[in-house]
C-alpha positions as CSV (number, residue, x, y, z in Angstrom):
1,X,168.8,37.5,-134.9
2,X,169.1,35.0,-137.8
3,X,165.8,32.4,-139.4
4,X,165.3,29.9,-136.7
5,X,165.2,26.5,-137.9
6,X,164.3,23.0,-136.1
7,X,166.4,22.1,-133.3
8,X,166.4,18.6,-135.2
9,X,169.0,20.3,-138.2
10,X,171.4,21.4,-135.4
11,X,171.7,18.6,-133.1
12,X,173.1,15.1,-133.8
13,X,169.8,13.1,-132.3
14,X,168.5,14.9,-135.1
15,X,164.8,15.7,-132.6
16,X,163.5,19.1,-131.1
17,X,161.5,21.7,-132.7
18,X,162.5,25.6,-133.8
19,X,163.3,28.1,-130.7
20,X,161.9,31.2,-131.1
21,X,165.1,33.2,-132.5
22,X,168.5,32.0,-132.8
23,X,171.8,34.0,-132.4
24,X,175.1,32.7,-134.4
25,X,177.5,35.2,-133.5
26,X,181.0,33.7,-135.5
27,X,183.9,35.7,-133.5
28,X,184.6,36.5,-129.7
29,X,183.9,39.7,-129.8
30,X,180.9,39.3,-131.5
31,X,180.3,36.4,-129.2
32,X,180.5,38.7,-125.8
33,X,178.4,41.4,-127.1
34,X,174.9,39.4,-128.8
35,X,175.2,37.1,-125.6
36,X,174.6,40.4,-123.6
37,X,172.2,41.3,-125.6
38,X,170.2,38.4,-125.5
39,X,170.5,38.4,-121.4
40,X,169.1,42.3,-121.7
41,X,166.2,40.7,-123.3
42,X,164.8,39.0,-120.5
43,X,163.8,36.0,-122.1
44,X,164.8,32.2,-121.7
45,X,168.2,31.3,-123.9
46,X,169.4,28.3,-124.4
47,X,173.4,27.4,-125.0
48,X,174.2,25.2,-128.3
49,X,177.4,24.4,-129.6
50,X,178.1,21.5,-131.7
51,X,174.6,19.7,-130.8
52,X,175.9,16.3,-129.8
53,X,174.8,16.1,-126.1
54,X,171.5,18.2,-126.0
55,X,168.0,16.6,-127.0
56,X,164.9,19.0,-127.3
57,X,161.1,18.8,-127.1
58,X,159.3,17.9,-130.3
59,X,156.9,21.3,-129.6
60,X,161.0,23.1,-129.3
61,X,162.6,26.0,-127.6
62,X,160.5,29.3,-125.8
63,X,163.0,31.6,-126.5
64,X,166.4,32.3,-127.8
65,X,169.2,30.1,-128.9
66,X,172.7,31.2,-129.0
67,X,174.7,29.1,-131.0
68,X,178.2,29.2,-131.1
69,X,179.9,28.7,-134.2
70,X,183.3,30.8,-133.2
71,X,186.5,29.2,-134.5
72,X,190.5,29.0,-134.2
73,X,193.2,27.7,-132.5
74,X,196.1,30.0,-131.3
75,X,199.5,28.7,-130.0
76,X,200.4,30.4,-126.9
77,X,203.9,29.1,-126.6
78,X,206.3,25.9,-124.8
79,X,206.4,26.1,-121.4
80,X,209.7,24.8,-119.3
81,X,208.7,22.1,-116.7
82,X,212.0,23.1,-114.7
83,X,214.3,26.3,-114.0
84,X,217.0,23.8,-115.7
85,X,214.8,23.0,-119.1
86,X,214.5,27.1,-119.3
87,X,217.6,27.8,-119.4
88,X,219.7,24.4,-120.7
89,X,217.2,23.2,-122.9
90,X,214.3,22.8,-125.0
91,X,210.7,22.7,-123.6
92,X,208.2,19.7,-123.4
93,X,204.7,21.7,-123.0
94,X,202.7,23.6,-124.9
95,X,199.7,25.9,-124.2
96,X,197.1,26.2,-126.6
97,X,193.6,29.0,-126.5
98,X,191.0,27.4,-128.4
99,X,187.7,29.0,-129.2
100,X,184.5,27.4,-127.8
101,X,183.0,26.6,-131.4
102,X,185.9,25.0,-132.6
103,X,184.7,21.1,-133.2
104,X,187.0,19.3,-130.6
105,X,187.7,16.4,-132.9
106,X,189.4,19.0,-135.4
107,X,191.3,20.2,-132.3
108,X,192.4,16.3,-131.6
109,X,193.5,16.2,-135.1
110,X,195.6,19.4,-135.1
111,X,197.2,18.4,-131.6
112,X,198.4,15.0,-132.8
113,X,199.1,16.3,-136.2
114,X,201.4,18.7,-133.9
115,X,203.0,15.7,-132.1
116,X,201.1,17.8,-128.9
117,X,200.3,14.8,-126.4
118,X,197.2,14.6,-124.2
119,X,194.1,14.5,-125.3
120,X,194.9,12.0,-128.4
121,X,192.7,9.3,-126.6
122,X,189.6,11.4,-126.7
123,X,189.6,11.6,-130.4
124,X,186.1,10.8,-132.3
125,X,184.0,13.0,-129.4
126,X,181.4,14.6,-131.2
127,X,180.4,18.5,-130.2
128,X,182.3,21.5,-129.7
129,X,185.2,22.5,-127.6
130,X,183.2,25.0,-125.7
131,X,180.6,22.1,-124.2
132,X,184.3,19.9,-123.0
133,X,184.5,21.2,-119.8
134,X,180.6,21.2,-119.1
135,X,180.6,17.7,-119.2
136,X,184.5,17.4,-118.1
137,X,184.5,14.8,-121.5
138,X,186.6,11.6,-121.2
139,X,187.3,8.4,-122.6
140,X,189.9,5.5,-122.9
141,X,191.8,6.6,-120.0
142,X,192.3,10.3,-120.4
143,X,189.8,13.3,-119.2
144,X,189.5,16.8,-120.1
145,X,190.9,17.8,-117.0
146,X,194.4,16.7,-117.1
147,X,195.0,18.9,-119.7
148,X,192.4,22.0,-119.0
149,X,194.7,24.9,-117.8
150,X,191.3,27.4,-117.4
151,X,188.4,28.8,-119.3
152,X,187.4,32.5,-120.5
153,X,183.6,32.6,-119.2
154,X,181.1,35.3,-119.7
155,X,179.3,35.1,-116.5
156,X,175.8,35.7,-116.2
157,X,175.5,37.2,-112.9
158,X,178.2,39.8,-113.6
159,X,178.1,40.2,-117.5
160,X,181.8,40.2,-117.5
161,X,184.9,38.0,-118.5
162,X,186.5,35.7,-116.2
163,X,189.1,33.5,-116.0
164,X,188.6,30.4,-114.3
165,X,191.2,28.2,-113.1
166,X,190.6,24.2,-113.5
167,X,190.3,24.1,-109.7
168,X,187.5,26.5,-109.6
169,X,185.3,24.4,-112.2
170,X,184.5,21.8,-110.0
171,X,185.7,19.0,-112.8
172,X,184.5,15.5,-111.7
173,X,182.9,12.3,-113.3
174,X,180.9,13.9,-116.4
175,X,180.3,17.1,-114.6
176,X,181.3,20.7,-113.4
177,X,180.2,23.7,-112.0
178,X,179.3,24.8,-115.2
179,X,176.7,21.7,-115.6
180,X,175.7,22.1,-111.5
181,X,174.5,26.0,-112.4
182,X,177.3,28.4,-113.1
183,X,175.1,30.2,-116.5
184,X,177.3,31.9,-118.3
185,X,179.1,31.1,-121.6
186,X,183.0,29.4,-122.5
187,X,184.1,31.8,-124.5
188,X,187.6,29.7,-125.3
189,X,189.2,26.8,-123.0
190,X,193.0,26.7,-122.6
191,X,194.9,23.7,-122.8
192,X,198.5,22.4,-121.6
193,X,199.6,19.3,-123.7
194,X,203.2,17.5,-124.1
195,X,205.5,18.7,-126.9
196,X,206.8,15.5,-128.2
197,X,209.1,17.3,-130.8
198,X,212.6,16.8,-128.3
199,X,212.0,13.4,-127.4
200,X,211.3,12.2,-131.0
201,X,214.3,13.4,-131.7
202,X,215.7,10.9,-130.2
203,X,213.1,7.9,-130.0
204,X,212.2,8.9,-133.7
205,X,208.5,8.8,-132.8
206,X,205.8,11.2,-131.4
207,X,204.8,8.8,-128.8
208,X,201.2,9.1,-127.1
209,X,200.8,9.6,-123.2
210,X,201.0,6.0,-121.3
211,X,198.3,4.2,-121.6
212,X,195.6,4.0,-118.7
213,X,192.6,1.9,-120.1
214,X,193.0,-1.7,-120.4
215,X,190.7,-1.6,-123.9
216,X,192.5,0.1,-125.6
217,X,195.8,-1.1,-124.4
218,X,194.4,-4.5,-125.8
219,X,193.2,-2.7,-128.8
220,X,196.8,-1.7,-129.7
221,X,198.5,-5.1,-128.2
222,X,200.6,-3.5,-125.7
223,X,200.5,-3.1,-121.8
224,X,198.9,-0.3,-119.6
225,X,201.6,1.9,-119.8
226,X,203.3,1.9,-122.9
227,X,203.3,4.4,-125.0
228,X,202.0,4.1,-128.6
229,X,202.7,6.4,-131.6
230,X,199.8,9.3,-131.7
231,X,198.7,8.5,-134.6
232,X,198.0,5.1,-133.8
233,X,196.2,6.3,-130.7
234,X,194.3,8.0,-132.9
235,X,193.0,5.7,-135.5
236,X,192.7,2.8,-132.6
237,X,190.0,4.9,-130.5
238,X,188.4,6.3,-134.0
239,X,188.0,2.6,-134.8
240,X,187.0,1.7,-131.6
241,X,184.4,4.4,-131.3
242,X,182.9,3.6,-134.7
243,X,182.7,0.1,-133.9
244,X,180.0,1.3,-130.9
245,X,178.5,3.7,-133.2
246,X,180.4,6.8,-131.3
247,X,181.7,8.4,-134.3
248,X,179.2,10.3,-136.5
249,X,178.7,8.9,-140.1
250,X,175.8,10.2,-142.2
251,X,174.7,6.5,-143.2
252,X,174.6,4.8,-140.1
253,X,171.6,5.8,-137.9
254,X,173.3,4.1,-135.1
255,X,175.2,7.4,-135.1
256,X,172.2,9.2,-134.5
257,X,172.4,9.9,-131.0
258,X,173.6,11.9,-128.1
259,X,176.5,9.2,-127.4
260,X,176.2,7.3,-124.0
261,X,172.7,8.4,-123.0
262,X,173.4,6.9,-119.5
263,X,176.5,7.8,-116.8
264,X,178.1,4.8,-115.5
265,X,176.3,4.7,-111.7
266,X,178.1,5.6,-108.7
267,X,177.4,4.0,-105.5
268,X,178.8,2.9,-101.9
269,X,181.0,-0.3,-102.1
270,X,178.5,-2.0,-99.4
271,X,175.2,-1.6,-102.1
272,X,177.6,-2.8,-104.6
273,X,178.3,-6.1,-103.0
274,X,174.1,-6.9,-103.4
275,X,174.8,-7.0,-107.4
276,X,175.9,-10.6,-108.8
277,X,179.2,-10.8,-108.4
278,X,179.8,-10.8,-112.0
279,X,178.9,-7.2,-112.2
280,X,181.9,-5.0,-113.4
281,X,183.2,-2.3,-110.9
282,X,185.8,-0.1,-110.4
283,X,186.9,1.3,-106.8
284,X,187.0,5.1,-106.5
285,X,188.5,7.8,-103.9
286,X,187.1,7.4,-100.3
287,X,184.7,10.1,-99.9
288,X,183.8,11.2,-96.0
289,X,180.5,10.2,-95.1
290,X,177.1,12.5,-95.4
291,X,176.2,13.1,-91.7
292,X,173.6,15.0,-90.4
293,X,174.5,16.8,-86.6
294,X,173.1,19.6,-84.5
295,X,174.0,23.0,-84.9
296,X,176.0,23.2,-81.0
297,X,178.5,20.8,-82.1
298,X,179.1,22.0,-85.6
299,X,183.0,23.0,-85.3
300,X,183.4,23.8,-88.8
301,X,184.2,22.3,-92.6
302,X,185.9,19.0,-93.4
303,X,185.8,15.4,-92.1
304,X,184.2,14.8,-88.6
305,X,187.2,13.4,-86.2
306,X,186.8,9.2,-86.7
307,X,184.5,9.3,-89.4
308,X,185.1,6.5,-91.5
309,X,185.1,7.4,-95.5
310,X,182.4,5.8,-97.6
311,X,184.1,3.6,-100.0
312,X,182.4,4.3,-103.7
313,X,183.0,2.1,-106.8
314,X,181.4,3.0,-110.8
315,X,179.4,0.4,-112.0
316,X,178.9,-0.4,-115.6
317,X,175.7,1.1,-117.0
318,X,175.7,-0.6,-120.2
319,X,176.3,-4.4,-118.2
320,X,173.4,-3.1,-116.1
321,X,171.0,-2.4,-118.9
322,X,172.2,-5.8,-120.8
323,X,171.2,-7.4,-117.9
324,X,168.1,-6.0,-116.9
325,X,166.5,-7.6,-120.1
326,X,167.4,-4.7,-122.3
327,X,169.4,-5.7,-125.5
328,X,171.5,-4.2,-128.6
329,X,168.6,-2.9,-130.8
330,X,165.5,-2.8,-128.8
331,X,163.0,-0.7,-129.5
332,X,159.3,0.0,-128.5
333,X,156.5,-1.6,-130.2
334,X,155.9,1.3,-133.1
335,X,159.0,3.1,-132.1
336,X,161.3,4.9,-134.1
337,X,163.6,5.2,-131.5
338,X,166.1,2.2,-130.5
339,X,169.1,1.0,-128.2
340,X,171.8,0.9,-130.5
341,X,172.6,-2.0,-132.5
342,X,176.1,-2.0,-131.3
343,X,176.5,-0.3,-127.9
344,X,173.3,-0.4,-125.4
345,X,174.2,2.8,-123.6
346,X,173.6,4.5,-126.3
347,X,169.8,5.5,-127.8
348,X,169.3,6.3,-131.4
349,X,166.9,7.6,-133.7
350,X,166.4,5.2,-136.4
351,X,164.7,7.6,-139.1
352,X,162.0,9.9,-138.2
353,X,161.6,9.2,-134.2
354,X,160.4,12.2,-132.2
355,X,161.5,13.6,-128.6
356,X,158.5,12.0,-127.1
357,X,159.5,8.9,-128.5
358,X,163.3,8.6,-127.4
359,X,162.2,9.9,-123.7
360,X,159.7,7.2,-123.9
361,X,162.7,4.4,-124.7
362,X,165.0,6.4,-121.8
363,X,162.0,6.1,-119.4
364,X,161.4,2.2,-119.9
365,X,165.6,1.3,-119.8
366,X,165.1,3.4,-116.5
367,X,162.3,1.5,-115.3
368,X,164.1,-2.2,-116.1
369,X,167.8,-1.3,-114.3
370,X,166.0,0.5,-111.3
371,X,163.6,-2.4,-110.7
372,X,166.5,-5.3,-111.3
373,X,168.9,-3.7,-109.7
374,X,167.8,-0.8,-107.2
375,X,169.9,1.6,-109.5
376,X,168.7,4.7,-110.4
377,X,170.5,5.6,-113.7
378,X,171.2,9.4,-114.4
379,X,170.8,10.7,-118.3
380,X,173.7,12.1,-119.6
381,X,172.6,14.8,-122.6
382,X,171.0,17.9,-122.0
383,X,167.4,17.4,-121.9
384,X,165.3,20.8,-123.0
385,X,161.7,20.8,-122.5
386,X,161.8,16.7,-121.5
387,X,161.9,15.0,-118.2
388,X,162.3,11.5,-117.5
């Protein structure tokens, strides 16, 4: 066990009291074996990597934190995509391990310093490479799971190491297995990106993915599509981030925050036609509708025989809040917690606000977009010792 300190030093909202011990084991092994050790204990524990999407109670944490501060990023190798490329010709994937503390903005850097493709639009997330596939991160068109091979997971019901396959972590909009109530640790994620090295060769460029979010595709000037240099990628979502107060910088409080503190709503396509038709929306993947039926004609899993699928669409959180009243720098009367100045998904703590006071802001944005627009909004960040 190492000094606890306040939760407020290790998390980017900068709120939350001291737990009562903390663990900072800095390698894998080391990792594995004080993790056990705090599970032998018997007493609540609480996960923390790079503190970006957790806020914690003013009065803090009833037990122990492990924090993980492991590091490094290993090369596993090119991967063929064909028989032919394996045995004519050079490879265009690469595999990498990467160790759950690792920052995963350092890891974006190293990839497209690498000319590795994949993840380049997700640059400027804050928190740690462990916590990606917990929240299944994404942004400007690209998702961790695209490029998420598997995990190594110290499982809490077993005490051992797994591996788990993508397909097994339940990867969907902001969520996973691993946020639904797999416990355990991510000991290292594996990743498969593109190897640009061949094809610059030839086009004399590391080019970036094509580009699936009309944004950023503005952002750059090109069409959904294209490809654009990596580094270009790069520095266009970095600036485009900052610009919403999404990248941390020590002298803007606007950065003070868990990033969006609200998911972008999902709901049926018939509830979405009651919002003004100005409200942004985006179709998604007929699901098969919820239907309750009695136990004698239950004839087993999957879609019920001319069931029609529920059509679902995302709505925009941040047009929801705008217009429910709730505007770029709001705050409470006497609050030192805000809306952001420049993005109002996201809450901030201006200098000094407590716990109590940013779940005060969270519950009154609720309040507005529920009773506007019948929309229950769901809080992104961890909350620890709060409720809404």
């Amino acid at each position: 066990m190492i000094e606890p300190v306040a939760l407020s030093t290790l998390t980017t909202f900068r709120v939350g009291g001291p737990p009562a011990a903390r663990v900072a084991p800095v390698t894998e092994q080391d990792l594995i074996n004080e993790t056990l050790v705090v599970w032998g204990m018997e007493e609540n524990w609480l996960l923390l990597g790079g503190g970006s999407n957790t806020v914690v109670a003013d009065e803090g944490f009833d037990g122990i934190v492990i924090h993980v501060v492991t590091r490094g990023i290993e090369v596993l190798g090119s991967k063929a995509t064909s028989e032919a490329d394996a045995v004519t010709g050079p490879t265009d994937r690469v595999r990498l391990r990467v160790q759950a503390g690792e920052p995963w903005d350092d890891l974006v850097a190293y990839t497209v310093d690498h000319g590795w493709a994949g993840i380049e639009a997700l640059s400027g997330i804050p928190g740690s490479c462990g916590a990606a596939p917990v929240q299944n991160i994404g942004a400007y068109g690209q998702e961790l799971a695209d490029s998420l091979v598997a995990i190594d997971f110290l499982s809490y019901e077993t005490g051992e190491v797994e591996r788990l396959q993508r397909a097994e972590l339940g990867l969907g909009y902001r969520t996973s297995a691993l946020k639904q109530g797999l416990r355990g640790v991510v000991l290292a994620i594996e990743l498969e990106l593109h190897d640009t090295a061949a094809e610059a060769s030839v086009l004399g460029s590391t080019l970036g993915q094509p580009l699936k979010y009309a944004q950023l595709a503005g952002a750059l000037g090109v069409q959904l599509g294209d490809r654009v240099p990596l580094s270009i990628v790069r520095a266009t979502v970095l600036g485009l981030r900052a610009g919403k107060g999404m990248v941390l910088d020590p002298s803007d409080p606007d950065t003070f925050s868990a990033g969006s503190f609200f998911t972008n709503p999902i709901v049926t396509e018939a509830f979405a036609r009651s919002l003004p038709t100005d409200a942004p929306r985006w179709p998604l993947e007929a699901e098969p509708a919820d239907r309750v039926i009695p136990l004698e004609e239950y004839v087993g899993v999957g879609p019920i025989p001319g069931e029609e699928p529920v059509r679902l669409v995302k709505l925009s959180a941040a047009w929801l809040i705008e217009r429910s009243g709730v505007n770029r720098g709001f705050r409470l009367p006497g609050s030192r917690a805000a809306v952001s100045s420049k993005h109002t998904l996201a809450l901030t703590n201006t200098g000094g606000a407590t716990a109590a006071e940013v779940t005060e802001l969270a519950r009154y944005v609720l309040g507005r977009v529920q009773a506007e627009f019948g929309v229950n909004l769901q809080p992104e960040p961890v909350l620890v010792g709060l409720t809404l």
